[in-house]
FISE-515962 format. One record per atom (N, C-alpha, C): residue number from 0; x, y, z; atom name. Coordinates in nm, 3 decimals, always signed. Each point is the difference from the previous one (the first is absolute). Example, Ala and Ser with C-alpha at 12.3 -4.5 7.8 and 13.67 -1.06 7.14 Angstrom:
    k       c1       c2       c3   a
    0   +1.319   -0.569   +0.780   N
    0   -0.089   +0.119   +0.000  CA
    0   +0.090   +0.120   +0.000   C
    1   -0.035   +0.105   -0.072   N
    1   +0.082   +0.119   +0.006  CA
    1   -0.077   +0.109   +0.073   C
This chain:
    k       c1       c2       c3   a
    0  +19.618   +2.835   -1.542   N
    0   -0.067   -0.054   +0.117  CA
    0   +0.094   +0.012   +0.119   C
    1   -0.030   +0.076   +0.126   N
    1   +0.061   -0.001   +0.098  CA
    1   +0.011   -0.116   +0.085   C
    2   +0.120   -0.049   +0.107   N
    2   -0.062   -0.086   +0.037  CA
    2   -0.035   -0.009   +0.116   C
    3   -0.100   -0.063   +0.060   N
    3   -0.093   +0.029   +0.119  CA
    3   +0.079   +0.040   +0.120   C
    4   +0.004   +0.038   +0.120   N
    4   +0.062   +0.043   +0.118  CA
    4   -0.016   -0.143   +0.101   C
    5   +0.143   -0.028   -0.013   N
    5   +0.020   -0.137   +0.107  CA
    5   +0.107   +0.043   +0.051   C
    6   +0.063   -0.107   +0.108   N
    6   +0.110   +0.066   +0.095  CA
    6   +0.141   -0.011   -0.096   C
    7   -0.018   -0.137   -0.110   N
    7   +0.106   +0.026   -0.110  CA
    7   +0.013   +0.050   -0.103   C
    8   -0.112   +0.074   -0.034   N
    8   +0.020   +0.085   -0.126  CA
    8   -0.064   +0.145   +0.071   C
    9   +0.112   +0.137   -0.060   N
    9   -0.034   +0.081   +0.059  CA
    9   -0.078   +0.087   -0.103   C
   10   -0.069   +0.144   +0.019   N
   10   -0.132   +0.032   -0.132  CA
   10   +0.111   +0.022   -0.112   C
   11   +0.095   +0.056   +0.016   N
   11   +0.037   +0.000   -0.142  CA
   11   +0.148   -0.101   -0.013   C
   12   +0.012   -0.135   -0.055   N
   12   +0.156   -0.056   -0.047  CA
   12   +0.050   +0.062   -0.040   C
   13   +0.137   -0.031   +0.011   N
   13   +0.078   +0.039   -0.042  CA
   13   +0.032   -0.038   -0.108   C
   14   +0.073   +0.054   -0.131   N
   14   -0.008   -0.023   -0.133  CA
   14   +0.063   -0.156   -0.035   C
   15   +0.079   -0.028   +0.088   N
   15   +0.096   -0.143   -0.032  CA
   15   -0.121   -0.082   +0.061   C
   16   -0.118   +0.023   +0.061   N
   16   -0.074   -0.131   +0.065  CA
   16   -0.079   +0.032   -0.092   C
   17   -0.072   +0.079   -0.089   N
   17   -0.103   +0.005   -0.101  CA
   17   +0.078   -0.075   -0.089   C
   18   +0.149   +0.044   -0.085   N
   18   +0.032   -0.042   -0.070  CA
   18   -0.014   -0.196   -0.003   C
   19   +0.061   -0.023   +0.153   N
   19   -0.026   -0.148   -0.041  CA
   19   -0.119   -0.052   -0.006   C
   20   -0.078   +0.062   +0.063   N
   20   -0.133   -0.043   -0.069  CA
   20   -0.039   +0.014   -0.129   C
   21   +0.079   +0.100   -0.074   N
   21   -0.089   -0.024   -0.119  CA
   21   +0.053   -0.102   -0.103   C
   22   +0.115   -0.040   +0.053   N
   22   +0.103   -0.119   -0.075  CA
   22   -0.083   -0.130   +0.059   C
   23   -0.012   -0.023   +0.121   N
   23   -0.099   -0.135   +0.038  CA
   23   -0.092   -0.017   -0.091   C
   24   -0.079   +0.091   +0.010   N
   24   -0.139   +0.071   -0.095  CA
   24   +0.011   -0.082   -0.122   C
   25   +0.135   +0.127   -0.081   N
   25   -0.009   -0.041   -0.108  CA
   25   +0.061   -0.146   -0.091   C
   26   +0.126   -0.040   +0.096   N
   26   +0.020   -0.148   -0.014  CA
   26   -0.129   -0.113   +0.040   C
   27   -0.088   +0.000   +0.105   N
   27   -0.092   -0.088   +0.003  CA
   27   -0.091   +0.012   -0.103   C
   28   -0.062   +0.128   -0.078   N
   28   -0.100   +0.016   -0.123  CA
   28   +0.101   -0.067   -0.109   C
   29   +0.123   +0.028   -0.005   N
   29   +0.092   -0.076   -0.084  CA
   29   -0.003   -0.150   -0.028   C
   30   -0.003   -0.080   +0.123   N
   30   +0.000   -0.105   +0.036  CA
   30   -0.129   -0.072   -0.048   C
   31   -0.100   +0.045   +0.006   N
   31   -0.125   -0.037   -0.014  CA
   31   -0.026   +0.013   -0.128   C
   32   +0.008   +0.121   -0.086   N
   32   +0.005   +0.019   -0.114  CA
   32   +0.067   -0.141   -0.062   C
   33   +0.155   +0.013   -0.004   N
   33   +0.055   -0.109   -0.050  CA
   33   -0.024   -0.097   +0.003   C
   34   -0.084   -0.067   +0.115   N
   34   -0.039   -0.177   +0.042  CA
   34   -0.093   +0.023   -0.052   C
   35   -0.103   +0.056   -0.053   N
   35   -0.153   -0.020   -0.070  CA
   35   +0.046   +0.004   -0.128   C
   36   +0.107   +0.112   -0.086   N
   36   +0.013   -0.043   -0.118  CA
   36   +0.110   -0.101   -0.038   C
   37   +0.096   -0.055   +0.082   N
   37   +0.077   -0.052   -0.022  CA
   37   -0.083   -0.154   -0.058   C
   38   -0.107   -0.052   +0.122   N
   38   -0.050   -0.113   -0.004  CA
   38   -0.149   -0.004   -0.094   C
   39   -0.060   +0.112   -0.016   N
   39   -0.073   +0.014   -0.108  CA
   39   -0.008   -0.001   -0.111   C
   40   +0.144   +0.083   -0.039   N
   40   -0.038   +0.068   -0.147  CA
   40   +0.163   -0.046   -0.041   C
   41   +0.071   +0.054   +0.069   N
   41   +0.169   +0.027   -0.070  CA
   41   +0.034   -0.134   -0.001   C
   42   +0.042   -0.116   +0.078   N
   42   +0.068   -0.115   +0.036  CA
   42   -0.082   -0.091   +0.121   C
   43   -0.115   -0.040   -0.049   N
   43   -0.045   -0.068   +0.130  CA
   43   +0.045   -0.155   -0.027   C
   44   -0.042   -0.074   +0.121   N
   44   +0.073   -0.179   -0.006  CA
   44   -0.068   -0.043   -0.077   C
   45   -0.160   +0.025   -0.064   N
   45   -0.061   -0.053   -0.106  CA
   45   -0.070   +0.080   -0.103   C
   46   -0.014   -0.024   -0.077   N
   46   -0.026   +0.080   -0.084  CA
   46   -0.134   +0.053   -0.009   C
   47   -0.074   +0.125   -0.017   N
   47   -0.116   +0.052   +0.006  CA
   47   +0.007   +0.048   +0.213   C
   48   +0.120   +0.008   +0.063   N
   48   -0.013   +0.029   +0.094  CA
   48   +0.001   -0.101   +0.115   C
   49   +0.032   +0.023   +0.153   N
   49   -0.001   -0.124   +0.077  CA
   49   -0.025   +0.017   +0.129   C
   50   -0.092   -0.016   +0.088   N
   50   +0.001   +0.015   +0.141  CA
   50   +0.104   +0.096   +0.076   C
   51   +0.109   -0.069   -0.051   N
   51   +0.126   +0.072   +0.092  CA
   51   -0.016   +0.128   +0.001   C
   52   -0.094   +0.080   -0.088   N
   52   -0.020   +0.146   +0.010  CA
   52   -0.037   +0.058   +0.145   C
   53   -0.042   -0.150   +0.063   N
   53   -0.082   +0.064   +0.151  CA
   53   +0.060   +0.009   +0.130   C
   54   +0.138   -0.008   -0.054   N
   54   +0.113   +0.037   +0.101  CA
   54   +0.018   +0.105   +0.011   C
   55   -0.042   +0.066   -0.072   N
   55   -0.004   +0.186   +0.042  CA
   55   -0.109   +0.039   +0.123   C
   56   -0.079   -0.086   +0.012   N
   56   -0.136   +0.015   +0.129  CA
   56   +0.069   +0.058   +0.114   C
   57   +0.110   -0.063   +0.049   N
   57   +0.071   +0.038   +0.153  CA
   57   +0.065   +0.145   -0.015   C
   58   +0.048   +0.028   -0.130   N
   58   +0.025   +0.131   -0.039  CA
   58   -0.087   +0.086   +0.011   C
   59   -0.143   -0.012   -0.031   N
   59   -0.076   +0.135   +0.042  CA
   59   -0.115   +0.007   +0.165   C
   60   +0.060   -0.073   +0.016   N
   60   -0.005   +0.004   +0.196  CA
   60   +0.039   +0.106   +0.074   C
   61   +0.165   +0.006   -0.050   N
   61   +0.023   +0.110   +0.097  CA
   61   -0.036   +0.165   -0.062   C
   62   -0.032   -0.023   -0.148   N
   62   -0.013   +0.167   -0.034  CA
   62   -0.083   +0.113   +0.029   C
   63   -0.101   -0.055   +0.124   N
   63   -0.048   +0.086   +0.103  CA
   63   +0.058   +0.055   +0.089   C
   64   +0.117   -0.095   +0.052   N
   64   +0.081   +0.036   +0.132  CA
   64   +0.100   +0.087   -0.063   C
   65   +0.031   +0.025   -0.100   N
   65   +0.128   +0.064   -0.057  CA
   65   -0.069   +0.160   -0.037   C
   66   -0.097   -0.032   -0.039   N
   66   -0.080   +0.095   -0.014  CA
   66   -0.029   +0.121   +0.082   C
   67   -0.087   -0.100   +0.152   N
   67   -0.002   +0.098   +0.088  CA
   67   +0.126   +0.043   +0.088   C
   68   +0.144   -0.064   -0.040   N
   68   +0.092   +0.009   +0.071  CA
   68   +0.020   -0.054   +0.124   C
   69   -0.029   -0.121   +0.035   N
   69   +0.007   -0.115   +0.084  CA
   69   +0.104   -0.073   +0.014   C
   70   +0.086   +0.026   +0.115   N
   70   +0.126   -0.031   +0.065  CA
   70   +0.039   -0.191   -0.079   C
   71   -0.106   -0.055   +0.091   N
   71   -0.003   -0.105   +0.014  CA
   71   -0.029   -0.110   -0.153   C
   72   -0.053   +0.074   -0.113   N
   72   -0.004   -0.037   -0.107  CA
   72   +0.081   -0.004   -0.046   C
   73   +0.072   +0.120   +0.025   N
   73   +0.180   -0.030   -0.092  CA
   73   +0.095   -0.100   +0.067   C
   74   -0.012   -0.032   +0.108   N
   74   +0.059   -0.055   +0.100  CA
   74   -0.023   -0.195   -0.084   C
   75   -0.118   -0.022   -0.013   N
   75   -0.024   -0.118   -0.033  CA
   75   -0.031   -0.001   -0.166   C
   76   -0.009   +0.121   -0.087   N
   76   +0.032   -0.023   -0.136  CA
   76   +0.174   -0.060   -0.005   C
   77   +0.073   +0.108   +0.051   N
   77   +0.142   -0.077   -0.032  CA
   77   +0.074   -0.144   +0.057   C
   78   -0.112   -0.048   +0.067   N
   78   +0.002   -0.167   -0.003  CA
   78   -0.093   -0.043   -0.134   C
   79   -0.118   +0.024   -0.020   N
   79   -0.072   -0.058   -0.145  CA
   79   +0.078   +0.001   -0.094   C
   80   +0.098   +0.070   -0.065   N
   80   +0.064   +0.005   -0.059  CA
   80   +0.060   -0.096   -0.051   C
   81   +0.065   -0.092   +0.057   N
   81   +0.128   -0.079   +0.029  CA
   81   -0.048   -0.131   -0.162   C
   82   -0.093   -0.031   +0.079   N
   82   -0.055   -0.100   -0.098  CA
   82   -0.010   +0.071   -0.180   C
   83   -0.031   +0.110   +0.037   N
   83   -0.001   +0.024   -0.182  CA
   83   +0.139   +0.034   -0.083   C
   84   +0.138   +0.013   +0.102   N
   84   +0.101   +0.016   -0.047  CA
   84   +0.019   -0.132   -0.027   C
   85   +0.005   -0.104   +0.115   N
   85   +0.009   -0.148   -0.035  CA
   85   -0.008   -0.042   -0.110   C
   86   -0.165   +0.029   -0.058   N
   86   -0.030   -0.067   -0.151  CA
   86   +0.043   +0.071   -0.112   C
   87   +0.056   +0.159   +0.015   N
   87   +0.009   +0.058   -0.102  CA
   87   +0.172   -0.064   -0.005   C
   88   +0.056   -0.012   +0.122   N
   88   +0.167   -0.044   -0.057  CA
   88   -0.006   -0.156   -0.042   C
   89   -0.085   -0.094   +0.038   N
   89   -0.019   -0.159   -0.042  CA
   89   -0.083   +0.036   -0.138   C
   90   -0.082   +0.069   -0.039   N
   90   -0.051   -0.008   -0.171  CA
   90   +0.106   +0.078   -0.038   C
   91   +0.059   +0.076   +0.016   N
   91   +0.081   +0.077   -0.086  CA
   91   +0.079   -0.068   -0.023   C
   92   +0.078   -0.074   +0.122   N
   92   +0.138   -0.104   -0.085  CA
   92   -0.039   -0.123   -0.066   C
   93   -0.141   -0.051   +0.031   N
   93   -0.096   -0.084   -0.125  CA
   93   -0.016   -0.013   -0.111   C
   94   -0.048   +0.121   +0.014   N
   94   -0.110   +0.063   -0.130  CA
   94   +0.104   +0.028   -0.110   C
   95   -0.067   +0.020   -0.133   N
   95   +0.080   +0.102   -0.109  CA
   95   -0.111   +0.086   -0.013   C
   96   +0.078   +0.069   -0.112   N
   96   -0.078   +0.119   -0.041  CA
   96   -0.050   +0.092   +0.065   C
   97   -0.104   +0.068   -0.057   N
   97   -0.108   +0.061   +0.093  CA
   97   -0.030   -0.010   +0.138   C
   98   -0.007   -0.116   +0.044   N
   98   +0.019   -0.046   +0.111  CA
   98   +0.017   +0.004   +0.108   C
   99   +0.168   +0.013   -0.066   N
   99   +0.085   -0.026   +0.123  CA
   99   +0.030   +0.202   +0.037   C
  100   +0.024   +0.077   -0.136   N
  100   -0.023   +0.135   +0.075  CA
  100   -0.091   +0.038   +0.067   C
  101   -0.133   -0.057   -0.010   N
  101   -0.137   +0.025   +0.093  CA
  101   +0.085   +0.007   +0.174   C
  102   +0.003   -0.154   -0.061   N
  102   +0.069   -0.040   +0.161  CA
  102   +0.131   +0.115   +0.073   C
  103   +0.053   +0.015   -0.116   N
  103   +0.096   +0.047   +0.062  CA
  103   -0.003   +0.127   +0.050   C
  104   -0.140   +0.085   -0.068   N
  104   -0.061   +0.108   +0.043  CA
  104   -0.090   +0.035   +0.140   C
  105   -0.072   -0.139   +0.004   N
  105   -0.043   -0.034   +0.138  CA
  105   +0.085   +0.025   +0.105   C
  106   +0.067   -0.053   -0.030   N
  106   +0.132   -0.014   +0.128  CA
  106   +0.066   +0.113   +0.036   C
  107   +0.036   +0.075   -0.096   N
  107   +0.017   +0.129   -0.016  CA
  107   -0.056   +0.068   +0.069   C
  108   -0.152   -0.004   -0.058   N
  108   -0.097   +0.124   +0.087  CA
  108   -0.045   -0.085   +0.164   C
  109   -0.018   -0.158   -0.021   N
  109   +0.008   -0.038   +0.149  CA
  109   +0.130   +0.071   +0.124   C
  110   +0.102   +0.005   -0.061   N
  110   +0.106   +0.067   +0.079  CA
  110   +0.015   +0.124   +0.016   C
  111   -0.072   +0.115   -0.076   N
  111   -0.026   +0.136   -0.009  CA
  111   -0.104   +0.005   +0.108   C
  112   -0.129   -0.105   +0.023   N
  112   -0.072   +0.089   +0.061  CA
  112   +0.074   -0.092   +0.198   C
  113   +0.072   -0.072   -0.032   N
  113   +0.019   -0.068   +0.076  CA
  113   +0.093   +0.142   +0.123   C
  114   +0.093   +0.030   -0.099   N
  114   +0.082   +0.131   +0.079  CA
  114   -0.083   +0.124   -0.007   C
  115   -0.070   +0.021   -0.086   N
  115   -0.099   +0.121   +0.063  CA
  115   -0.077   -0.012   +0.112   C
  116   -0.083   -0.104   +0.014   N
  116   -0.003   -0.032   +0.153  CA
  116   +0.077   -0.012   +0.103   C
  117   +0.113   -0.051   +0.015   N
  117   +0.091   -0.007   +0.052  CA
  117   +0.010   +0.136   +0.048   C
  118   +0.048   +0.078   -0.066   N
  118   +0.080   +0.134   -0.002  CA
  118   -0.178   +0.067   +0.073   C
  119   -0.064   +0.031   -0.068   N
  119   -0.161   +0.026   +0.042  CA
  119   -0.004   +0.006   +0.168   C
  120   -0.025   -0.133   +0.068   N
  120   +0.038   -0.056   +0.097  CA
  120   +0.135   +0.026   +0.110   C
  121   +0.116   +0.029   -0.069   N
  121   +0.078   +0.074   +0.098  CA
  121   -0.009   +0.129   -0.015   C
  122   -0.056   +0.054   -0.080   N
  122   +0.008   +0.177   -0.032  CA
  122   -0.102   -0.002   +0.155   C
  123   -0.095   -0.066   -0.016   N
  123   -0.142   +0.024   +0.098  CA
  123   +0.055   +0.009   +0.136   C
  124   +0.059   -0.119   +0.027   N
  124   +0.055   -0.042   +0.111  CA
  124   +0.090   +0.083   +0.084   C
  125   +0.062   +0.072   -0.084   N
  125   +0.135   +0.091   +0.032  CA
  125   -0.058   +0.100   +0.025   C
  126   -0.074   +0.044   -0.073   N
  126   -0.102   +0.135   +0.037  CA
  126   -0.047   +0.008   +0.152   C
  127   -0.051   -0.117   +0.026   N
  127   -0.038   -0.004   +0.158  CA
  127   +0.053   +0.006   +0.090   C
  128   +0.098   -0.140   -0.017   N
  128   +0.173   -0.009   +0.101  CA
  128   +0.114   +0.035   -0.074   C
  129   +0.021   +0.106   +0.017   N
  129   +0.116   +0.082   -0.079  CA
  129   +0.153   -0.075   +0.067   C
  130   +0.085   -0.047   -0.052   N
  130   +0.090   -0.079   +0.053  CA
  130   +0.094   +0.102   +0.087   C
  131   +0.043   -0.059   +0.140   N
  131   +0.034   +0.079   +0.097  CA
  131   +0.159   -0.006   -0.019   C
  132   +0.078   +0.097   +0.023   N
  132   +0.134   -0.004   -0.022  CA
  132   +0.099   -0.039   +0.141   C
């Protein structure tokens, strides 16, 4: 999928701005994946499964904007973020077992897609205002 012609993305990226997109991409499907089975099936707070599964909802919000390659989505995914590293480093040093690697995987991939945006976001940026010497 190309991405559309705006004044910050030009018709074809460059390979380091696709690339972080496809790490956002694929850490947020990560993310989501993991919070539905983590709280469903693998280790949820009660047994036969528990609400908390529906903390993944804010996660598939932005996967339109990432999609069509939208400045401003990555811009405010790597604030959403913050909160799911939070709980994955407070259950992980909680939790046992199963658990606590969930958590500790969360956090993980919360901080993966956290710098792919990041990086996403200045690749874009730099492209436009090329830093003056």
């Amino acid at each position: 999928m190309q991405p559309p012609s705006a004044p910050l993305v030009s018709s074809t990226p460059a390979p380091a701005v696709a690339r972080t997109r496809a790490l956002a991409l694929a850490a947020l499907g990560g993310l989501i994946v993991l919070g539905l089975a983590w709280e469903l099936w693998l280790a949820p707070l009660r047994p036969g499964g528990s609400w908390w599964a529906l903390k993944v909802l804010p996660l598939a919000i932005p996967l339109a904007g990432l999609l069509k390659w939208r400045l401003y989505t990555f811009r405010w995914l790597s604030l959403l973020v913050w909160p799911y590293v939070a709980e994955g480093v407070v259950r992980g040093s909680n939790d046992a077992g199963l658990s606590a690697l969930l958590a500790w995987g969360q956090t993980g991939l919360a901080l993966l897609l956290f710098a792919a945006c990041a990086a996403h976001v200045r690749l874009r940026l730099r492209a436009v205002h090329p830093p003056t010497a």
